[in-house]
mmCIF file of the N, C-alpha and C atoms, coordinates in Angstrom:
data_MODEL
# 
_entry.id   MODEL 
# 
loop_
_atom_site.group_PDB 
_atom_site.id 
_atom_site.type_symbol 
_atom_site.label_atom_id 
_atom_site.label_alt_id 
_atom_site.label_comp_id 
_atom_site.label_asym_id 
_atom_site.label_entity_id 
_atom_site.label_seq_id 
_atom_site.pdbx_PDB_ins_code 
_atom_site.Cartn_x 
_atom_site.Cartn_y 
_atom_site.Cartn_z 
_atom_site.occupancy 
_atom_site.B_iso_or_equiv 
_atom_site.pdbx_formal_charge 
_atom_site.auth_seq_id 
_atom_site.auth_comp_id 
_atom_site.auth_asym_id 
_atom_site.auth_atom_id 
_atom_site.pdbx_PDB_model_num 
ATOM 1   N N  . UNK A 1 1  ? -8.711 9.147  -11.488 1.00 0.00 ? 1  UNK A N  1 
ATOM 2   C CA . UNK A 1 1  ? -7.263 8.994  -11.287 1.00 0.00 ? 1  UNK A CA 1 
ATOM 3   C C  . UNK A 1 1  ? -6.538 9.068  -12.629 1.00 0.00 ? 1  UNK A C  1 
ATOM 4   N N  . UNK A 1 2  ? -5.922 9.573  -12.696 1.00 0.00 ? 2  UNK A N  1 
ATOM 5   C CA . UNK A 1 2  ? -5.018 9.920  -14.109 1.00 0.00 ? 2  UNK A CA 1 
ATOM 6   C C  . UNK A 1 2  ? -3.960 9.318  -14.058 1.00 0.00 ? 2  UNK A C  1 
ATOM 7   N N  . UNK A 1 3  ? -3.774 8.509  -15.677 1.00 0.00 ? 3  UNK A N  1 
ATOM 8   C CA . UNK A 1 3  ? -2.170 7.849  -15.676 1.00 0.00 ? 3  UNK A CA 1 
ATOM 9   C C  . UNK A 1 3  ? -1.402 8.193  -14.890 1.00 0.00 ? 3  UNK A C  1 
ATOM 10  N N  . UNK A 1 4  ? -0.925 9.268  -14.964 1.00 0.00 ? 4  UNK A N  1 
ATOM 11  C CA . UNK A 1 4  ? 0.328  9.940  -14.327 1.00 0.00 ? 4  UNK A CA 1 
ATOM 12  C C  . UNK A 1 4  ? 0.627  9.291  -12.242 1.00 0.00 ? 4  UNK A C  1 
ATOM 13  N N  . UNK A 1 5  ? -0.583 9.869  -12.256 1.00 0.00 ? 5  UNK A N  1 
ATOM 14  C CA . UNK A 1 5  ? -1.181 9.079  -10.880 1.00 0.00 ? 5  UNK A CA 1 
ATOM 15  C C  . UNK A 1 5  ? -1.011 7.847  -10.833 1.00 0.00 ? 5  UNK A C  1 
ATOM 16  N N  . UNK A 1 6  ? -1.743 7.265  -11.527 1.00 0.00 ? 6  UNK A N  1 
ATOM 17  C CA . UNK A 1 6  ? -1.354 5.682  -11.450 1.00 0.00 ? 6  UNK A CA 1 
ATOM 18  C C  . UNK A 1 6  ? -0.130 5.219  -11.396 1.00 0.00 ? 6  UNK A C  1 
ATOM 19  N N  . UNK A 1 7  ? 0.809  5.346  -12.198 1.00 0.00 ? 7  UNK A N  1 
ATOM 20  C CA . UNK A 1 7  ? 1.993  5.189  -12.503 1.00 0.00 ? 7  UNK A CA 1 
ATOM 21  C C  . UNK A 1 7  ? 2.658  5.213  -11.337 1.00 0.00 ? 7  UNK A C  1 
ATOM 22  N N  . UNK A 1 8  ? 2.672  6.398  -10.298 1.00 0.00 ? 8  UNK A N  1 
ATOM 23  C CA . UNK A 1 8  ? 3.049  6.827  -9.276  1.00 0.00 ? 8  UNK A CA 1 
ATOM 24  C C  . UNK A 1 8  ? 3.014  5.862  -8.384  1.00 0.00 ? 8  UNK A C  1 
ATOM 25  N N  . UNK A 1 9  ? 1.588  5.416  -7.803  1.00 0.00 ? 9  UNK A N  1 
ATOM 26  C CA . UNK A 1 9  ? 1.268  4.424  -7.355  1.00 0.00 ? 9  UNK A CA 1 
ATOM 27  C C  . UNK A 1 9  ? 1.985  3.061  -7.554  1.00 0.00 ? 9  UNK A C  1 
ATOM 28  N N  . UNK A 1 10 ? 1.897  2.854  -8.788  1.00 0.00 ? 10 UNK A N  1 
ATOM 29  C CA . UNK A 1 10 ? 2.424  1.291  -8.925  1.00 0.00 ? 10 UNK A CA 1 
ATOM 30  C C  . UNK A 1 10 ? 4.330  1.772  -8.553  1.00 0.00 ? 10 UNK A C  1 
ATOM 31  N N  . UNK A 1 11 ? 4.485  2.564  -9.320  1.00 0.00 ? 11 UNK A N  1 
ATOM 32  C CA . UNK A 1 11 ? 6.229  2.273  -8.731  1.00 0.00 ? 11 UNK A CA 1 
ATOM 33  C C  . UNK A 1 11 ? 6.487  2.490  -7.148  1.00 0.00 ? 11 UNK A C  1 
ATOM 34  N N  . UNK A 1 12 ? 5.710  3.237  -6.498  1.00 0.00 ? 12 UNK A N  1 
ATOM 35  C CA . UNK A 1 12 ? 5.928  3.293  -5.227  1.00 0.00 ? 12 UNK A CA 1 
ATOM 36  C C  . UNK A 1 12 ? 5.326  1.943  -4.474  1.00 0.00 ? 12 UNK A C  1 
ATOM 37  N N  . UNK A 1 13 ? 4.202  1.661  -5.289  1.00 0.00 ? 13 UNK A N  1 
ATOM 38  C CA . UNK A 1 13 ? 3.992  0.093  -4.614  1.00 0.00 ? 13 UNK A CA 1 
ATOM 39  C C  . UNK A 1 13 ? 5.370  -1.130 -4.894  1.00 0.00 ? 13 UNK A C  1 
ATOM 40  N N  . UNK A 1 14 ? 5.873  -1.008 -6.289  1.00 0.00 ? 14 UNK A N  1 
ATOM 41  C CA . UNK A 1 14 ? 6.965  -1.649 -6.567  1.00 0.00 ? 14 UNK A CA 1 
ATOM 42  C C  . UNK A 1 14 ? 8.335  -1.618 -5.605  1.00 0.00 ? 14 UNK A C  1 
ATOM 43  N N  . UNK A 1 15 ? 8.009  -0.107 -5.377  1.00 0.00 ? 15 UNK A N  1 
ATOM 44  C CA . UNK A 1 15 ? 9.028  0.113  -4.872  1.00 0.00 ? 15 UNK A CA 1 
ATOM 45  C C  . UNK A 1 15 ? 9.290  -0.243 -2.897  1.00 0.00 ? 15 UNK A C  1 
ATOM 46  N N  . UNK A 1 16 ? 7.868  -0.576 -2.819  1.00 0.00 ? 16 UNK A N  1 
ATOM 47  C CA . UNK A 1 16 ? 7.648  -0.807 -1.304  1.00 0.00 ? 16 UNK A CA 1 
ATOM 48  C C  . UNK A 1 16 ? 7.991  -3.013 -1.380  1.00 0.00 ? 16 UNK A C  1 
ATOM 49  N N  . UNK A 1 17 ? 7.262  -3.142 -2.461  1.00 0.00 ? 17 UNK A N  1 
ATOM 50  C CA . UNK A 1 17 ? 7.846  -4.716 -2.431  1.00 0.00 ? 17 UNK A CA 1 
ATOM 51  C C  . UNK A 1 17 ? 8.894  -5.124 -2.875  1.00 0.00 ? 17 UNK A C  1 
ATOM 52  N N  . UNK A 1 18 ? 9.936  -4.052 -3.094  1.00 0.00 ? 18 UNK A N  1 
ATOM 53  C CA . UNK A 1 18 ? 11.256 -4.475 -2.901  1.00 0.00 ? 18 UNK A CA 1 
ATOM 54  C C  . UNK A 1 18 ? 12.390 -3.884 -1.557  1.00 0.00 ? 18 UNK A C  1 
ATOM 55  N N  . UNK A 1 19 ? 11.374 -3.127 -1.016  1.00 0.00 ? 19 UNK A N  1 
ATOM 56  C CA . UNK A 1 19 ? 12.147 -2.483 0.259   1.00 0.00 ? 19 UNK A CA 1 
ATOM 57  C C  . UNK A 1 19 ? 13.114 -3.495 1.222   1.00 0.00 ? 19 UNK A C  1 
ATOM 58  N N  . UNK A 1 20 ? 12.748 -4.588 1.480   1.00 0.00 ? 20 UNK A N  1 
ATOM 59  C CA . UNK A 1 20 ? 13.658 -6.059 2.023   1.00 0.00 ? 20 UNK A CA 1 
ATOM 60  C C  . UNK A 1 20 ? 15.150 -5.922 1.315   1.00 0.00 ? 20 UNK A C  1 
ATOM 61  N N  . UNK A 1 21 ? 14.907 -5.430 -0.160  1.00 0.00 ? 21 UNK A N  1 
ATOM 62  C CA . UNK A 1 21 ? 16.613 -5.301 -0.693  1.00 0.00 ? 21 UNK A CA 1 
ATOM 63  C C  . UNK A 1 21 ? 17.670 -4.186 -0.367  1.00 0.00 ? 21 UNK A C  1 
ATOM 64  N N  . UNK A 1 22 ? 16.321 -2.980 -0.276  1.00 0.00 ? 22 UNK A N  1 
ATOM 65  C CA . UNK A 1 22 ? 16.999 -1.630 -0.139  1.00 0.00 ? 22 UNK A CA 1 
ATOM 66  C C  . UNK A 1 22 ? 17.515 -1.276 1.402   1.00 0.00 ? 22 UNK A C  1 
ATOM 67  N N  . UNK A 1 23 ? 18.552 -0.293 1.471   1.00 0.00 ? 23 UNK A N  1 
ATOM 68  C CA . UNK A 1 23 ? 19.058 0.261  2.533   1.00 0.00 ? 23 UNK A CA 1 
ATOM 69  C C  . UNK A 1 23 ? 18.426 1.157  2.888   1.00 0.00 ? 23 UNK A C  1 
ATOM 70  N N  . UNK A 1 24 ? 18.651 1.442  4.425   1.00 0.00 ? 24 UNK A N  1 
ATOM 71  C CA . UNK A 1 24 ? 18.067 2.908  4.949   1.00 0.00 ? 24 UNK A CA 1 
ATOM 72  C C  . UNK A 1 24 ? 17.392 4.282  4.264   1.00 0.00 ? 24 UNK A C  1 
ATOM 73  N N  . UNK A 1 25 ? 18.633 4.791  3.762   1.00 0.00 ? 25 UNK A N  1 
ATOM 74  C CA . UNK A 1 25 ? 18.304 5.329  3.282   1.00 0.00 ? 25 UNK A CA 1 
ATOM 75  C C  . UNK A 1 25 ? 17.573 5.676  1.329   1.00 0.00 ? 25 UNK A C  1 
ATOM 76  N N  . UNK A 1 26 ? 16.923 4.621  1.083   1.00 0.00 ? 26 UNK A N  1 
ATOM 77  C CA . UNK A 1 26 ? 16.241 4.168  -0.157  1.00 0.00 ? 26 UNK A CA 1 
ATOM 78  C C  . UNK A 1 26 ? 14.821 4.436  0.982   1.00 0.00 ? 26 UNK A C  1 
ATOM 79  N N  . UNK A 1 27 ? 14.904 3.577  1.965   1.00 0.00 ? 27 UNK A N  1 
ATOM 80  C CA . UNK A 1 27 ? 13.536 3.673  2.773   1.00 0.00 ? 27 UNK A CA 1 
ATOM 81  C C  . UNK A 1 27 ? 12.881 5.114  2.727   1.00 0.00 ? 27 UNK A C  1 
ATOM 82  N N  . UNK A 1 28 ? 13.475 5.834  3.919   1.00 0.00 ? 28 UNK A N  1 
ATOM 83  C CA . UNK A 1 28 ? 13.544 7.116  4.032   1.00 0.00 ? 28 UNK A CA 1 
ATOM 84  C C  . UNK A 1 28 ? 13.368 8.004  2.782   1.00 0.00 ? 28 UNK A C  1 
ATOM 85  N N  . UNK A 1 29 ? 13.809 7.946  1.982   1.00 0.00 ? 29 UNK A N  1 
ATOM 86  C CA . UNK A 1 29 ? 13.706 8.513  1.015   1.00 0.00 ? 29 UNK A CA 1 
ATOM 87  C C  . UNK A 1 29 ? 12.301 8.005  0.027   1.00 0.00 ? 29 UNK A C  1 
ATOM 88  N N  . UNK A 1 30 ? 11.570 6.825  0.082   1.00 0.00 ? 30 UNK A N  1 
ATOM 89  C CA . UNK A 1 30 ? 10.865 6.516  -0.064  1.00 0.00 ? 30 UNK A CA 1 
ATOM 90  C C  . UNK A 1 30 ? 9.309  6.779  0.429   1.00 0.00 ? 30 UNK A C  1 
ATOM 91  N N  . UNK A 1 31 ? 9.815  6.885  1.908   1.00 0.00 ? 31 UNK A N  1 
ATOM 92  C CA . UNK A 1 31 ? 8.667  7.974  2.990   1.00 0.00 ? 31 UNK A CA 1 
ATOM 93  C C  . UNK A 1 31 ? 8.439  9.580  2.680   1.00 0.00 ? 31 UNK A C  1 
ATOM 94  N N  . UNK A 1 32 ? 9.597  9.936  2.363   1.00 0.00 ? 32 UNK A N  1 
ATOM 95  C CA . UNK A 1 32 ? 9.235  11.286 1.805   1.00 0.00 ? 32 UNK A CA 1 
ATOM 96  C C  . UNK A 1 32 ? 8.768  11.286 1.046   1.00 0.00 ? 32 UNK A C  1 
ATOM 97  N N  . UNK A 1 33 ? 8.567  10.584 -0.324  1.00 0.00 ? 33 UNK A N  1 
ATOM 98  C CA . UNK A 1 33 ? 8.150  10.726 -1.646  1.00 0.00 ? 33 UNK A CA 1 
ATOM 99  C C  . UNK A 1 33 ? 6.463  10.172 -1.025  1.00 0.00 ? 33 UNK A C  1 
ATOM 100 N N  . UNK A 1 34 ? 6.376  9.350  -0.741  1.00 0.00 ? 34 UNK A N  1 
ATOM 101 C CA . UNK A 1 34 ? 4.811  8.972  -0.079  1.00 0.00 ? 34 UNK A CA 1 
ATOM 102 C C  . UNK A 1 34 ? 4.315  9.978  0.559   1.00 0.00 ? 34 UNK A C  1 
ATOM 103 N N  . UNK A 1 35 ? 4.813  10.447 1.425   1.00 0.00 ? 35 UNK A N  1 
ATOM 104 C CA . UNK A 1 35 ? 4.366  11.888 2.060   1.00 0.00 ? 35 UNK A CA 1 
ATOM 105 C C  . UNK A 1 35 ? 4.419  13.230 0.904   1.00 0.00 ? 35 UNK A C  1 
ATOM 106 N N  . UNK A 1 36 ? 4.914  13.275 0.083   1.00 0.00 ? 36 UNK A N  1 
ATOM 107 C CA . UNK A 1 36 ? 4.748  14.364 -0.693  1.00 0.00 ? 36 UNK A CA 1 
ATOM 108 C C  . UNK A 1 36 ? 3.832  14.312 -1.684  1.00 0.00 ? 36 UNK A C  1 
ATOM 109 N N  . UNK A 1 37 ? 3.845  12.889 -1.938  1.00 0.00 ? 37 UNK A N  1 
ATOM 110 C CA . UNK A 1 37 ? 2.957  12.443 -3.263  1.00 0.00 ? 37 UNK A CA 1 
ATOM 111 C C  . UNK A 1 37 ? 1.566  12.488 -2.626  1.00 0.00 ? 37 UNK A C  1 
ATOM 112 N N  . UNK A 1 38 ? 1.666  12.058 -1.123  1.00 0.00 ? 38 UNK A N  1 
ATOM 113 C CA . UNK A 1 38 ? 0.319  12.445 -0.247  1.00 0.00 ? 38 UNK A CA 1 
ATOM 114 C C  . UNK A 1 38 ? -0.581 13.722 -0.256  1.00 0.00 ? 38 UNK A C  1 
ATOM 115 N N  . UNK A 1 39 ? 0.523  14.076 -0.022  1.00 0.00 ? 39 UNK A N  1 
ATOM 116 C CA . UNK A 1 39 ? 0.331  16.015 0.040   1.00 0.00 ? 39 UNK A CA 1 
ATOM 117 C C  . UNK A 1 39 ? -0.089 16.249 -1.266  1.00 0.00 ? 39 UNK A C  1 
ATOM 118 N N  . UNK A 1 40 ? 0.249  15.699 -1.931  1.00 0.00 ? 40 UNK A N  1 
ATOM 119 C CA . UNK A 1 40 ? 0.128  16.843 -3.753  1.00 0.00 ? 40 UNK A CA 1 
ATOM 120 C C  . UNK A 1 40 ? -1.719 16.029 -3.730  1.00 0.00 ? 40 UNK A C  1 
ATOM 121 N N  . UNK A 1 41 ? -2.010 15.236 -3.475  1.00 0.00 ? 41 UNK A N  1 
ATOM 122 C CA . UNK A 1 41 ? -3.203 14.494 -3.564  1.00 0.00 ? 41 UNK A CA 1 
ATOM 123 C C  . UNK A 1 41 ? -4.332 14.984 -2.621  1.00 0.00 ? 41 UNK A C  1 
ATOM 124 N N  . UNK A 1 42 ? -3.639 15.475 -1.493  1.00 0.00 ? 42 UNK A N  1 
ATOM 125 C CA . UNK A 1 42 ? -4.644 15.904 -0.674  1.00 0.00 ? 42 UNK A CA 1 
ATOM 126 C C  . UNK A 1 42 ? -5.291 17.149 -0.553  1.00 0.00 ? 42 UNK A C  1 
ATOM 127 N N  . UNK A 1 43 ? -4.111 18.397 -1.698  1.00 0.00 ? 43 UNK A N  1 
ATOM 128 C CA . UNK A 1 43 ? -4.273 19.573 -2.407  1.00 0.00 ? 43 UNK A CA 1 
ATOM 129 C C  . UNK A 1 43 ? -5.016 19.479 -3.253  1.00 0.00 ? 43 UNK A C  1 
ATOM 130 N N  . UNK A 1 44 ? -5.409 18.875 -4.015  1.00 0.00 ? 44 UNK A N  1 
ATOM 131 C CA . UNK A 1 44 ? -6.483 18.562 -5.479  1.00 0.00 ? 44 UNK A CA 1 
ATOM 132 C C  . UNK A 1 44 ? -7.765 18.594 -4.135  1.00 0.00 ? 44 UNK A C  1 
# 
């Protein structure tokens, strides 16, 4: 797993344990980036 990767991970984890603050669309927009960041991972 490479920094870059990692990094990814933790802010999207950060970013999932603050989801209780965020609005709709922070969510949503948050699912896409998980799903894309999915995708780019499942291409390697």
């Amino acid at each position: 797993m490479s920094k870059r990767t990692l990094s990814q991970v933790l802010s999207i984890a950060f970013a999932l344990s603050k989801a209780e603050e965020v609005g709709i669309n922070e969510i949503k927009w948050l699912r896409n980036e998980v799903k894309r960041w999915a995708h780019n991972l499942i291409s390697f």
